[in-house]
DSSP file (Angstrom, degrees, kcal/mol; ACC not computed):
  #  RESIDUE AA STRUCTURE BP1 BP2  ACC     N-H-->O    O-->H-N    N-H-->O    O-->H-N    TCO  KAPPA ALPHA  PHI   PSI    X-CA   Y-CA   Z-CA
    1    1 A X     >        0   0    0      0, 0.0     4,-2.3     0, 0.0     5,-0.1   0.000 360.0 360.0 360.0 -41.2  -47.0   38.6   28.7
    2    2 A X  H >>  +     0   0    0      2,-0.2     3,-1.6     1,-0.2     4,-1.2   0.971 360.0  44.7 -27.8 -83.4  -48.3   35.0   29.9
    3    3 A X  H 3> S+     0   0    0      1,-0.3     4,-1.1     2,-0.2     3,-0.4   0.800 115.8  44.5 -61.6 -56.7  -51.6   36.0   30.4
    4    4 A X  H 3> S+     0   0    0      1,-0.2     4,-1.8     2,-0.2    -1,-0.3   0.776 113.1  53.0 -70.1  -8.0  -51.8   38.1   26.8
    5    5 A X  H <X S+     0   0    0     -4,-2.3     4,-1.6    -3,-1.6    -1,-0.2   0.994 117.9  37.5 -77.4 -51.3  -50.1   35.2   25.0
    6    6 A X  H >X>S+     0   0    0     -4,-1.2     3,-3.9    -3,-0.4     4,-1.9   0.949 113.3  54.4 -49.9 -70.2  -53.1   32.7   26.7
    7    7 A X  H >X5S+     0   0    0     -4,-1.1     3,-4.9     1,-0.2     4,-0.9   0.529 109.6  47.2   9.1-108.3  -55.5   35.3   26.2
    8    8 A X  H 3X5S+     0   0    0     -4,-1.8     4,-1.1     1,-0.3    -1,-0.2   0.492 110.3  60.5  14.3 -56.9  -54.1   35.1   22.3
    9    9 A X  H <X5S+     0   0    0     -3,-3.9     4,-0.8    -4,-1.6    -1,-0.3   0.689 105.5  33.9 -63.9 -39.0  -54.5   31.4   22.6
   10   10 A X  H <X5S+     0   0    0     -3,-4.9     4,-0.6    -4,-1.9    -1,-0.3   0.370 112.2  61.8-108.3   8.6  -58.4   30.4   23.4
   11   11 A X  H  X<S+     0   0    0     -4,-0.9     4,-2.2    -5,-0.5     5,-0.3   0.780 112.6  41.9 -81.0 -35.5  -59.4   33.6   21.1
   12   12 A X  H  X S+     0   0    0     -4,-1.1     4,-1.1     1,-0.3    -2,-0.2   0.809 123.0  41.1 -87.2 -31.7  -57.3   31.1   17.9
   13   13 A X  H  X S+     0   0    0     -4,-0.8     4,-2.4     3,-0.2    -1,-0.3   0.891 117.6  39.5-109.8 -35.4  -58.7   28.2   19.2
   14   14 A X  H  X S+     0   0    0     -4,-0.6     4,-0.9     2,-0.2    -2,-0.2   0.675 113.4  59.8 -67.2  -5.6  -62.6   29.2   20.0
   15   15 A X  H  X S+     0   0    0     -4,-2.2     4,-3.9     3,-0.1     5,-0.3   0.906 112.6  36.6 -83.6 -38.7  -62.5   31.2   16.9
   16   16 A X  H  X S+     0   0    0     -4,-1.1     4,-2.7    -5,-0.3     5,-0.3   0.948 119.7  45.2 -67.7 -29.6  -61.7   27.9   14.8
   17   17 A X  H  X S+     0   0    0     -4,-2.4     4,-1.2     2,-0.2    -1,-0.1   0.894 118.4  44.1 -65.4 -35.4  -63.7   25.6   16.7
   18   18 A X  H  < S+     0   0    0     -4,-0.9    -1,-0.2     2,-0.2    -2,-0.1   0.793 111.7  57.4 -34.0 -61.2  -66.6   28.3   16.6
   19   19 A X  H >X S+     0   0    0     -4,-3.9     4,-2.7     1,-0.2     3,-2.0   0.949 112.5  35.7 -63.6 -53.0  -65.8   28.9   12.8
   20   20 A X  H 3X S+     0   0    0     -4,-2.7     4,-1.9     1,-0.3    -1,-0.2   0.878 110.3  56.9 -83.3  -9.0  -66.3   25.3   11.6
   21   21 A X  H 3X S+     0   0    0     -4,-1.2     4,-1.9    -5,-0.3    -1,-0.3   0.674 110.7  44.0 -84.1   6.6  -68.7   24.3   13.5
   22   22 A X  H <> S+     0   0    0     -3,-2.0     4,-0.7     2,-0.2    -2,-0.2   0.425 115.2  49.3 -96.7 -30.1  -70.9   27.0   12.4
   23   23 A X  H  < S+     0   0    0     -4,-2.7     4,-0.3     2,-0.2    -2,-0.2   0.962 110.2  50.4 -65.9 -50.8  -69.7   26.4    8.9
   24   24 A X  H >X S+     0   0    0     -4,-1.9     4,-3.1     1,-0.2     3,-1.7   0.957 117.5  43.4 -72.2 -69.8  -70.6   22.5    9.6
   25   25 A X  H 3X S+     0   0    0     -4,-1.9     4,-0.7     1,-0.3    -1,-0.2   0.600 111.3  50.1 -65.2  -5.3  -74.3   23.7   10.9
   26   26 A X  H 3X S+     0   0    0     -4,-0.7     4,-1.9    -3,-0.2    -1,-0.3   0.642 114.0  51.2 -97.9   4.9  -75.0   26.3    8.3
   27   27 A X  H <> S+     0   0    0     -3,-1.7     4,-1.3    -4,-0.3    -2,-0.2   0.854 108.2  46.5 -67.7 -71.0  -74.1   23.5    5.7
   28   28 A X  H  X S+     0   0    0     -4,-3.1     4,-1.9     1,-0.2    -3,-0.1   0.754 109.8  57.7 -85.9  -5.6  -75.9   21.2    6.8
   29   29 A X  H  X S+     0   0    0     -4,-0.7     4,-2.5    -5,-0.3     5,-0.2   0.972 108.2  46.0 -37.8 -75.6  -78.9   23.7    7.0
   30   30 A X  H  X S+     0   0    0     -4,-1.9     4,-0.8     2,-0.2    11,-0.2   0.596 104.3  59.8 -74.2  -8.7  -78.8   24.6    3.8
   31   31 A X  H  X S+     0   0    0     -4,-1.3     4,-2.3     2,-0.2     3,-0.5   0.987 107.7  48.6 -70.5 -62.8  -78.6   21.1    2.5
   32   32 A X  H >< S+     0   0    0     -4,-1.9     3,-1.1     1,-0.3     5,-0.3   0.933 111.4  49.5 -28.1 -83.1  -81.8   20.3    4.2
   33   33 A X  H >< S+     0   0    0     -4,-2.5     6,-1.3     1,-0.3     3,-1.0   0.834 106.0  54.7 -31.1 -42.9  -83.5   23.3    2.8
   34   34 A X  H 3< S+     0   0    0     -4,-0.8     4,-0.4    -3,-0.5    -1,-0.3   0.990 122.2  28.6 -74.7 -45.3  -82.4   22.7   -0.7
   35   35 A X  T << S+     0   0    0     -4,-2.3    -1,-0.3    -3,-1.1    -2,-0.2  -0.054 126.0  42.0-106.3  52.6  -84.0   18.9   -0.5
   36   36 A X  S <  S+     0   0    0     -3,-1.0    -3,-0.2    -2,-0.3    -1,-0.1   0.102 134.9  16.9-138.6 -71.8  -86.7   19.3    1.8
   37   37 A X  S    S-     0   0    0     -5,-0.3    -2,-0.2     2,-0.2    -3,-0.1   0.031  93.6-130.7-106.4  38.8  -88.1   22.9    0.4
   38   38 A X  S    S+     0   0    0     -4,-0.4    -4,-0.2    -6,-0.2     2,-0.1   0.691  82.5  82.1  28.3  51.7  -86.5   22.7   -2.6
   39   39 A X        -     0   0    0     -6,-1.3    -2,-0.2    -9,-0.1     2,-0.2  -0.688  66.8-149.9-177.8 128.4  -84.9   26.3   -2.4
   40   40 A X        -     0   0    0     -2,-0.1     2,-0.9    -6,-0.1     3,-0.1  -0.374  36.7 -77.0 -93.8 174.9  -81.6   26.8   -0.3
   41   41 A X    >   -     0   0    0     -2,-0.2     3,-1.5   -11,-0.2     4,-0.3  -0.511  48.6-155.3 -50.2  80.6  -80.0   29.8    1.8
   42   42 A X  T 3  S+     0   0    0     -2,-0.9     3,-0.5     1,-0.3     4,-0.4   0.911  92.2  37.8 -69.3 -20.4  -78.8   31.9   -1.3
   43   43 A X  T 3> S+     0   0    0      1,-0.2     4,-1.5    79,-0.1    -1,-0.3   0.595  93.7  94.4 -69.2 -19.2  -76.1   33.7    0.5
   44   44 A X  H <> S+     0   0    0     -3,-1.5     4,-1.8     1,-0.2     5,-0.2   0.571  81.5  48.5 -86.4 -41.3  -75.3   30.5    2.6
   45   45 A X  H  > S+     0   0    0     -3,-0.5     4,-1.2    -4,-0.3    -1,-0.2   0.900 114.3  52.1 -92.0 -39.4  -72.0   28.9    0.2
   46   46 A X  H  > S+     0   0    0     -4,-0.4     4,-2.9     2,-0.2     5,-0.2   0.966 109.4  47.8 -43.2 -69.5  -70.4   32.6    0.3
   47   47 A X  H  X S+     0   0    0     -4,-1.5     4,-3.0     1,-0.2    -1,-0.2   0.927 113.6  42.5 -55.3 -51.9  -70.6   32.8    3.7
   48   48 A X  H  X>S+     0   0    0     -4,-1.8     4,-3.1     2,-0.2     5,-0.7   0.840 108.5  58.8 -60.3 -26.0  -69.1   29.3    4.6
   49   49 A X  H  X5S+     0   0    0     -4,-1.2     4,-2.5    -5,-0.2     3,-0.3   0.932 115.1  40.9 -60.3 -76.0  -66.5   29.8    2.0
   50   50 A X  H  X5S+     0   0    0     -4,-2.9     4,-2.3     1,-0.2    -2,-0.2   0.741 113.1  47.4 -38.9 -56.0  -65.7   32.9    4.2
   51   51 A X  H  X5S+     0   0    0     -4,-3.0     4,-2.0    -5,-0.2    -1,-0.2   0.871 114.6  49.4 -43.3 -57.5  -66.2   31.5    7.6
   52   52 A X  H  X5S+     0   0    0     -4,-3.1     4,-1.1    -3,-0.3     5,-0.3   0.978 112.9  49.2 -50.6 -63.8  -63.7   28.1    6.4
   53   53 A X  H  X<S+     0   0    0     -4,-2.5     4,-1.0    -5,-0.7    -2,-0.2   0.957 114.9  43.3 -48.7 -35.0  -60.9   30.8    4.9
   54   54 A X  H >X S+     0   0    0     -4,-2.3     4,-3.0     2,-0.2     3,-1.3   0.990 116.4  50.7 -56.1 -49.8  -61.0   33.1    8.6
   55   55 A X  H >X S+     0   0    0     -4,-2.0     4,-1.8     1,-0.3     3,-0.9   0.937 118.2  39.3 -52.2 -81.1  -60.9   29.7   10.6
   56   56 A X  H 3< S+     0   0    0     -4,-1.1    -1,-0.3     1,-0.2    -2,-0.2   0.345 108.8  56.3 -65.6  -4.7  -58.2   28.7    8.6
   57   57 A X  H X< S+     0   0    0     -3,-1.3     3,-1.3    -4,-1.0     4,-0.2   0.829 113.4  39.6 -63.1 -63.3  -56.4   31.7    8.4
   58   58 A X  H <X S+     0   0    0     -4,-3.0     4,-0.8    -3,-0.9     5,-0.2   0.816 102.0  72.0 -74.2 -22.3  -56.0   32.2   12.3
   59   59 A X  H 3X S+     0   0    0     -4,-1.8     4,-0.8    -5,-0.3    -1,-0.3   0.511  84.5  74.0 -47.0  -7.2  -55.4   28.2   12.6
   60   60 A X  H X4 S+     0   0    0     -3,-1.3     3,-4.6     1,-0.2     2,-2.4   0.476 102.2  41.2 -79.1-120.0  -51.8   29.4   10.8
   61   61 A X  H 3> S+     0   0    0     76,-0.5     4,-2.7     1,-0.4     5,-0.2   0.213 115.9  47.8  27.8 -52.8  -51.2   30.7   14.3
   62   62 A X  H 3X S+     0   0    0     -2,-2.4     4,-1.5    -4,-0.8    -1,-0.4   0.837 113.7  44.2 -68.5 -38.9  -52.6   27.7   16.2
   63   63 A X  H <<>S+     0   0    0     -3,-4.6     6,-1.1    -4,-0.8     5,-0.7   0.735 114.0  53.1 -86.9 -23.0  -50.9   25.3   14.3
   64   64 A X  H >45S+     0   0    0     -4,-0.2     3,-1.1     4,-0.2    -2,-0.2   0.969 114.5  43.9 -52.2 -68.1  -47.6   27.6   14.7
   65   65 A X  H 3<5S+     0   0    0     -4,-2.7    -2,-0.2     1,-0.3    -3,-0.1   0.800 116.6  44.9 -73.0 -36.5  -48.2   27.7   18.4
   66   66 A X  T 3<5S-     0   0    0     -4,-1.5    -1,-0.3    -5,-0.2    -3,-0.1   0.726 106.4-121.0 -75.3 -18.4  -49.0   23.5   18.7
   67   67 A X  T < 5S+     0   0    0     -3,-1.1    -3,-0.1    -5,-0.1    -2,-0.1   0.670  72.7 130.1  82.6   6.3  -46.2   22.7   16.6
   68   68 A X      < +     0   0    0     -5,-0.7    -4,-0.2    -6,-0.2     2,-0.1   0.142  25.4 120.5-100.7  19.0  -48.5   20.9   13.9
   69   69 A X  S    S-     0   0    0     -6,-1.1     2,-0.4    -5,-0.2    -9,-0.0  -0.391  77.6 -86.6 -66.0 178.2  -47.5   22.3   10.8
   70   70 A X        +     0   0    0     -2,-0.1     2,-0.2     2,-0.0    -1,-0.1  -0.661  59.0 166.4 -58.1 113.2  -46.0   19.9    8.0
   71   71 A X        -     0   0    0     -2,-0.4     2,-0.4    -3,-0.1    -3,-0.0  -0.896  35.3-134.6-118.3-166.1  -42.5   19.5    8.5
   72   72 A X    >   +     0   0    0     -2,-0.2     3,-0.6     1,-0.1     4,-0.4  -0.761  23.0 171.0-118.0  90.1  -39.9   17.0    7.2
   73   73 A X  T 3>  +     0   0    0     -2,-0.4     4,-1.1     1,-0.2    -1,-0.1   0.356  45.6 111.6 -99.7  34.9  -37.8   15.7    9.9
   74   74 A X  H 3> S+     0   0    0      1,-0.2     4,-0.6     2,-0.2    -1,-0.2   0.984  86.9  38.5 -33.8 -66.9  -36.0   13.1    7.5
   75   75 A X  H X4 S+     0   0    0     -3,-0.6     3,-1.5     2,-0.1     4,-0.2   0.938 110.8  62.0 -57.2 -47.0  -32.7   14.9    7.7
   76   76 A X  H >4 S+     0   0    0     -4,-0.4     3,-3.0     1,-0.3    -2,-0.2   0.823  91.2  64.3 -60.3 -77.1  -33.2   15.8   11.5
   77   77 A X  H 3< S+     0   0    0     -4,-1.1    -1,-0.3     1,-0.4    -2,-0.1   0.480 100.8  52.5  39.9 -56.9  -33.3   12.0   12.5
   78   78 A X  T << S+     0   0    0     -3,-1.5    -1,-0.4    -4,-0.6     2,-0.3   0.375 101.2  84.8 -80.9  -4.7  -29.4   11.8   11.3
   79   79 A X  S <  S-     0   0    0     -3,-3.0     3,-0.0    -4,-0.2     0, 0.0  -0.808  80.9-117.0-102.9 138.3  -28.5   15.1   13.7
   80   80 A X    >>  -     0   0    0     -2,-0.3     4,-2.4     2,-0.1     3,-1.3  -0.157  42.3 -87.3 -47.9 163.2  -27.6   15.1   17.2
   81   81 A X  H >> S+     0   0    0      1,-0.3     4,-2.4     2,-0.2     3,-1.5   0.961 129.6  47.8 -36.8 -66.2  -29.8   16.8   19.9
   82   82 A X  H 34 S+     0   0    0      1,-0.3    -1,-0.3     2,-0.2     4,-0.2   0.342 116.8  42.0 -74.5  12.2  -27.9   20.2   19.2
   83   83 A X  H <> S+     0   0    0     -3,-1.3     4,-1.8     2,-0.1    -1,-0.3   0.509 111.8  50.1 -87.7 -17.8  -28.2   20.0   15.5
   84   84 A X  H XX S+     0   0    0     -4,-2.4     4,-2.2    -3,-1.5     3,-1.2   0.962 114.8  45.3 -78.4 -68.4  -31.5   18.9   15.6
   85   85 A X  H 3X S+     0   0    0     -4,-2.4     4,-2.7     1,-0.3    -1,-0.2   0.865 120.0  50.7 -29.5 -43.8  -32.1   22.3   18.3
   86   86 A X  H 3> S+     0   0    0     -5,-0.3     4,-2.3    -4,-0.2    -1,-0.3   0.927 107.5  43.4 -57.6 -47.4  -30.0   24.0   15.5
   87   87 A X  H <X S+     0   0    0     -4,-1.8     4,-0.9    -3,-1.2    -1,-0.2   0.455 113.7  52.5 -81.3 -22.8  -31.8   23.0   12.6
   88   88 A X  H  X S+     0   0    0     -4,-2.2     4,-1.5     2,-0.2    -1,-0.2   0.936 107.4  55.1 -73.6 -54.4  -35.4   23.9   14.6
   89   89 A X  H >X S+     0   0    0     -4,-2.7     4,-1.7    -5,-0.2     3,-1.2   0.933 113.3  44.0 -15.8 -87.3  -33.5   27.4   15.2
   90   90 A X  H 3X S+     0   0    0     -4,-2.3     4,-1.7     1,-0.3     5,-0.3   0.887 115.1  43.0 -14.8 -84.0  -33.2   27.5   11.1
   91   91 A X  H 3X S+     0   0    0     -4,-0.9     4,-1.8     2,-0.3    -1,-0.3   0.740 109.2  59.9 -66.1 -40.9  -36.6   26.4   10.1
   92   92 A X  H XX S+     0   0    0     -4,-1.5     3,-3.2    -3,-1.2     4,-1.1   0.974 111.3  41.2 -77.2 -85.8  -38.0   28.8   12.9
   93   93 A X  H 3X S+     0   0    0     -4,-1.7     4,-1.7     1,-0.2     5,-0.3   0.688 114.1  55.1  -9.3 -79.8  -36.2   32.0   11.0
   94   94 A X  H 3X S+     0   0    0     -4,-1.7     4,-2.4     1,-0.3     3,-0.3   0.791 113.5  38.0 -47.3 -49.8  -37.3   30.5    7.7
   95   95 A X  H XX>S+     0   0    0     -3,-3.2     4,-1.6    -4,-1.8     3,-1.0   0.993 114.9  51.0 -84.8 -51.9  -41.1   30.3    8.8
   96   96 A X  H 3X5S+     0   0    0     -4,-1.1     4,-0.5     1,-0.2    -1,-0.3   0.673 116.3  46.7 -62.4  -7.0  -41.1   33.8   10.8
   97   97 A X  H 3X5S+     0   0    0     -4,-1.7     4,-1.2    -5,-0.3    -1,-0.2   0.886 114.7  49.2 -48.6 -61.7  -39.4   35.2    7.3
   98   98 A X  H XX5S+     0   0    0     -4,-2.4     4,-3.6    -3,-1.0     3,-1.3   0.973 117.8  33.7 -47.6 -79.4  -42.2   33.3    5.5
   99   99 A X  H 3X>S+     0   0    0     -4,-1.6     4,-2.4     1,-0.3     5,-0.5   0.857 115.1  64.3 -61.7 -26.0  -45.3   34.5    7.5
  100  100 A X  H 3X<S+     0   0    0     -5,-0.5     4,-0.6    -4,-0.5    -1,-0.3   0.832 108.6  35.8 -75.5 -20.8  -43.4   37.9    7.8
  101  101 A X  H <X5S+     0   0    0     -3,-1.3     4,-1.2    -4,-1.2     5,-0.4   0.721 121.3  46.0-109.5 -36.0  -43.5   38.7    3.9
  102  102 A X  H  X5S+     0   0    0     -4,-3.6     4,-0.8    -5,-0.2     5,-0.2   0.843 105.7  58.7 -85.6 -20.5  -47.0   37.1    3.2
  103  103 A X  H  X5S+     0   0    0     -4,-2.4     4,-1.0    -5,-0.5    -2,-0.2   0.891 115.5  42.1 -69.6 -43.1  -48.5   38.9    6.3
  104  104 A X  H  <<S+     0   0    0     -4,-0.6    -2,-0.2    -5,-0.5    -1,-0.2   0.719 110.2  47.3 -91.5  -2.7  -47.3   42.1    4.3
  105  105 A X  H  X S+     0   0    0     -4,-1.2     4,-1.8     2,-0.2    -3,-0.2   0.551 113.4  55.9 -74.5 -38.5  -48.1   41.5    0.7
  106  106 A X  H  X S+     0   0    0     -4,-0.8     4,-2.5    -5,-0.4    -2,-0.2   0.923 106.3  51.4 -35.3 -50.0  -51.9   40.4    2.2
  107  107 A X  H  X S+     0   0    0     -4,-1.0     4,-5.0     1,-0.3     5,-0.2   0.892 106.0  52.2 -97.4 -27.7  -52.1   43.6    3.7
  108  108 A X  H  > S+     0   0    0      2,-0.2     4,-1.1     1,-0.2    -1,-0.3   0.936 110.4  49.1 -48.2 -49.0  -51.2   45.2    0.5
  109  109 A X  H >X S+     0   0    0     -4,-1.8     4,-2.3     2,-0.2     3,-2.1   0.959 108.9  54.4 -32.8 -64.7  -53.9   43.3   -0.9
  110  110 A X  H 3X S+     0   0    0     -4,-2.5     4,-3.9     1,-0.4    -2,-0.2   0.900 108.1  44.5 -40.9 -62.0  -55.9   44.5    1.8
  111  111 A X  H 3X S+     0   0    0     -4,-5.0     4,-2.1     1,-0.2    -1,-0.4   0.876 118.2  49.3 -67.6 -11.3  -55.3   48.0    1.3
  112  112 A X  H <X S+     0   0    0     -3,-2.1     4,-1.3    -4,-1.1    -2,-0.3   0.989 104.4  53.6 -63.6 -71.6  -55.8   47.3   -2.6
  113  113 A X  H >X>S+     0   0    0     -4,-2.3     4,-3.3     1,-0.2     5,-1.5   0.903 111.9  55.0 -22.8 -68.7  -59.0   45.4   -2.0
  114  114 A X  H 3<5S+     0   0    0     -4,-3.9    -2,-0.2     1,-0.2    -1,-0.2   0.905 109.0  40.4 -29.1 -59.5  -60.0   49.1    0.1
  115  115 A X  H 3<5S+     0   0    0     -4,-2.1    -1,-0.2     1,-0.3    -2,-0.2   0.761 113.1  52.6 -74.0 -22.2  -59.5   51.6   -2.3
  116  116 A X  H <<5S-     0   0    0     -4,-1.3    -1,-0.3    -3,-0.7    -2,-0.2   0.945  89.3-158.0 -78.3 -55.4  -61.0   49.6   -5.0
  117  117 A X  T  <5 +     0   0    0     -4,-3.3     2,-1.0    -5,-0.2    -3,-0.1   0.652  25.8 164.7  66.4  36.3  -64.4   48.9   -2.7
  118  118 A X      < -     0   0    0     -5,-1.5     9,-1.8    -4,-0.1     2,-0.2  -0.460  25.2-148.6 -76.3 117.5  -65.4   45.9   -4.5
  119  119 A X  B     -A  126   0A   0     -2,-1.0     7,-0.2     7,-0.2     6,-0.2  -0.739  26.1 -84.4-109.2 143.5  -67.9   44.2   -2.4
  120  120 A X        -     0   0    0      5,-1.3     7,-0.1    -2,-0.2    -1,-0.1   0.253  42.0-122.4 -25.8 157.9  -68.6   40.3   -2.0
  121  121 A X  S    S+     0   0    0     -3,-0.1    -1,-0.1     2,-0.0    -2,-0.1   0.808  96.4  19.7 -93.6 -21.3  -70.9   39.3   -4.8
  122  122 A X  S    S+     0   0    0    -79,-0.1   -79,-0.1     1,-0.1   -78,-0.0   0.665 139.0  31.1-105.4 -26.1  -74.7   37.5   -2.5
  123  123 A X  S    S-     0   0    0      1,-0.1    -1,-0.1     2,-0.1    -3,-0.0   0.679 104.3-136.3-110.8  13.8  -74.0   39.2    1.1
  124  124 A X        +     0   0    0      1,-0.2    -1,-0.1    -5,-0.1     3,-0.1   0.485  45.5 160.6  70.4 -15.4  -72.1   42.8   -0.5
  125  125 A X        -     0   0    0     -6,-0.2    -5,-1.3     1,-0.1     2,-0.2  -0.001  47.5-101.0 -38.1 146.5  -69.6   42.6    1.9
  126  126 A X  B >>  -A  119   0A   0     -7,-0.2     4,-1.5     1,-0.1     3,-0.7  -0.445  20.7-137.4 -77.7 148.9  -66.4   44.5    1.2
  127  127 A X  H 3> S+     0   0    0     -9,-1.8     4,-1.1     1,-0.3    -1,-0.1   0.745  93.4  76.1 -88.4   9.2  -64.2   42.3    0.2
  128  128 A X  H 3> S+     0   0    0      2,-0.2     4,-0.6     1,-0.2    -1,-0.3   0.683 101.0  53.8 -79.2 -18.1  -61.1   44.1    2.5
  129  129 A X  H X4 S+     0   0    0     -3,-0.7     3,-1.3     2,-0.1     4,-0.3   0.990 101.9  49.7 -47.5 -62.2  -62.9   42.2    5.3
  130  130 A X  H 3< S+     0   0    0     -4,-1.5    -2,-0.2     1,-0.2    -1,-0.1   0.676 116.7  44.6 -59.9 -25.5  -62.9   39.1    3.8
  131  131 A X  H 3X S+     0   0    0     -4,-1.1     4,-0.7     1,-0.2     3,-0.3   0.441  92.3  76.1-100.5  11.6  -59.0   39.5    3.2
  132  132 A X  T <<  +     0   0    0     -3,-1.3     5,-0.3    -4,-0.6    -1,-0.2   0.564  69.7  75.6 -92.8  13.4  -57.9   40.7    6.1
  133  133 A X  T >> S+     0   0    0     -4,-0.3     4,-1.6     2,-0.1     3,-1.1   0.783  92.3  76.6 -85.4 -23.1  -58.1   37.4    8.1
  134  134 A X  H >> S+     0   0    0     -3,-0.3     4,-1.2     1,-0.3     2,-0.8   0.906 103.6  29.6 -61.0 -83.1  -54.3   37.0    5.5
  135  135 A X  H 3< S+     0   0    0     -4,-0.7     4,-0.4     1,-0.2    -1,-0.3   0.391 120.5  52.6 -74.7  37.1  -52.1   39.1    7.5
  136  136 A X  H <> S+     0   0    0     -3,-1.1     4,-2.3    -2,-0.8    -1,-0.2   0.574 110.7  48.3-105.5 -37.0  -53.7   38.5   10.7
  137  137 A X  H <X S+     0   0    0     -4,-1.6     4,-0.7    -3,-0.5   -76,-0.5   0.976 119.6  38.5 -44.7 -74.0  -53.3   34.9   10.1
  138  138 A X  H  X S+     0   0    0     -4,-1.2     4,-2.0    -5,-0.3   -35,-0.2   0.746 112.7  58.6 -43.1 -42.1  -49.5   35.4    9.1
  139  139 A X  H  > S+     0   0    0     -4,-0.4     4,-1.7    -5,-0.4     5,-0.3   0.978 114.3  37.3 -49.0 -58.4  -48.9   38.1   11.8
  140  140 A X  H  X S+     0   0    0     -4,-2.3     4,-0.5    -3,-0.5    -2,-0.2   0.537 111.0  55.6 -75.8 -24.6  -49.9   35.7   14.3
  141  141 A X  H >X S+     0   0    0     -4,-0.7     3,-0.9     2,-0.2     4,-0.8   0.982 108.9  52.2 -75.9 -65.8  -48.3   32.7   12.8
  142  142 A X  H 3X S+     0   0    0     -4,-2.0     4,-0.8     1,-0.3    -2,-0.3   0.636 112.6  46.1 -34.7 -32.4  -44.9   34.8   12.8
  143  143 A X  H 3X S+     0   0    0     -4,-1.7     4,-0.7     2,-0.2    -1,-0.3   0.827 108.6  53.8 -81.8 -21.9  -45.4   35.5   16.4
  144  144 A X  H <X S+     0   0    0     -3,-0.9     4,-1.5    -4,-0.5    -2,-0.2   0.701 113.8  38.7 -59.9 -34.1  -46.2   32.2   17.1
  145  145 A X  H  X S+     0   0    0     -4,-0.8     4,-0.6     2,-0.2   -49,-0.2   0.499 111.9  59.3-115.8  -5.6  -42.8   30.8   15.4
  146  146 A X  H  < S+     0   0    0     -4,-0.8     4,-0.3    -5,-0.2    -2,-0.2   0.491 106.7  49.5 -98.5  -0.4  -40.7   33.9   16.9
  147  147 A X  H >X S+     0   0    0     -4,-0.7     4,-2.0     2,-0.2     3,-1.0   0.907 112.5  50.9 -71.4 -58.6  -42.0   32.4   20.5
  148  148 A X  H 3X S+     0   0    0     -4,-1.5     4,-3.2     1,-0.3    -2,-0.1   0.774 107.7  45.1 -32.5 -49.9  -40.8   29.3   19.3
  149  149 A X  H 3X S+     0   0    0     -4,-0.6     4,-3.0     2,-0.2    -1,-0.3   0.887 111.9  56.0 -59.1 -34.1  -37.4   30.5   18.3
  150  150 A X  H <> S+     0   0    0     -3,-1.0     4,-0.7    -4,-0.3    -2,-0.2   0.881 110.7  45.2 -81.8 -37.6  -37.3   32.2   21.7
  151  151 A X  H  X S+     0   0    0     -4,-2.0     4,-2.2     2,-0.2    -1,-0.2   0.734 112.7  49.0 -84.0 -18.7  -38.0   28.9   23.4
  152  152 A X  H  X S+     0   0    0     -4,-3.2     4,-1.3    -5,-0.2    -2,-0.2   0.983 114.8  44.2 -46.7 -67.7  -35.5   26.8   21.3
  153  153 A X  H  < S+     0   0    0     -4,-3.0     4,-0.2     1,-0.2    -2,-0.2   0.511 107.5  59.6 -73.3  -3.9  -32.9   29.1   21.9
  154  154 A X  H >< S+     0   0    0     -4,-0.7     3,-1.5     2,-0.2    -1,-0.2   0.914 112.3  45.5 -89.0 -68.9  -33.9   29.4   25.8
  155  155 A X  H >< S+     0   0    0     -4,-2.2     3,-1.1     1,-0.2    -2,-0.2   0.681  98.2  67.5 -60.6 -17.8  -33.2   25.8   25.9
  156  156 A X  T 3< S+     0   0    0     -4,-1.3    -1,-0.2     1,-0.3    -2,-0.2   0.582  97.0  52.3 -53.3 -29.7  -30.2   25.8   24.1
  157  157 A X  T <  S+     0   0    0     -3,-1.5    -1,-0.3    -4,-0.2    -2,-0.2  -0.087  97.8  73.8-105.6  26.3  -28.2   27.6   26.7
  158  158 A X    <         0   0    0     -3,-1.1    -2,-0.2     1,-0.0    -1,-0.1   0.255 360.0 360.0-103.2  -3.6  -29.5   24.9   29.4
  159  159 A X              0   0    0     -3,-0.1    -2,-0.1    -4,-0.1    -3,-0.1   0.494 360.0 360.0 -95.5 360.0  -27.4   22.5   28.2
């Protein structure tokens, strides 16, 4: 389970690093083109737009796994260790709730997106490609924040 959770781990982080820096160089590609030969990539802003939204999609996951979402630990601050542990507990439910209901209304999209076959408008792509990086993101974030839970509550009975 180790190994497929690392595994898991450099795919979510060489697919973002991958994605934007590929985003970054076709960017700045096509900026060049447009004021050098005074005609750009025309497919080129589609395609980063896509590339940024995958990146950031599976970054739900990454940023699950690092602990670097937003939170607010105002209240926490005022809690003992074991409320704070409690309160982590909480917030861990809350998000694997969270990712679990938008990773399955995405994929509704998704299958919506199918049946329709409405394809990208400059590279034609279909556009259930382009939305299925939403529940993979969410799936993954939700496993990501039920590891979490697993390791809260792991420590919780070591005190």
């Amino acid at each position: 389970m180790k190994q497929l959770d690392a595994l898991l781990a450099k795919f979510e982080e060489l697919f973002c690093s991958l994605g934007f820096i590929a985003a970054t160089l076709l960017m700045f590609i096509n900026v060049v083109m447009r004021y050098v030969f005074k005609a750009g990539i025309p497919w080129s802003e589609e395609l980063i737009r896509y590339i940024i939204i995958w990146a950031t999609c599976i970054g739900i996951g990454l940023c699950a796994r690092r602990e670097a979402h937003v939170s607010i630990d105002f209240f926490a601050a005022f809690l003992s260790k074991r409320g704070q542990k409690y309160l982590n507990l909480f917030a861990d439910l809350v998000a694997v709730a969270f990712c679990g209901l938008m990773a399955y209304y995405s994929l509704q999209t998704v299958k919506g997106q199918l049946a329709t076959g409405q394809l990208s408008p400059a590279l034609q792509w279909p556009f259930y490609v382009v939305y299925f990086c939403l529940p993979l993101g969410f799936a993954t974030g939700a496993l990501r924040f039920v590891q979490h839970f697993y390791r809260t509550l792991k420590e919780e009975g070591e005190e």
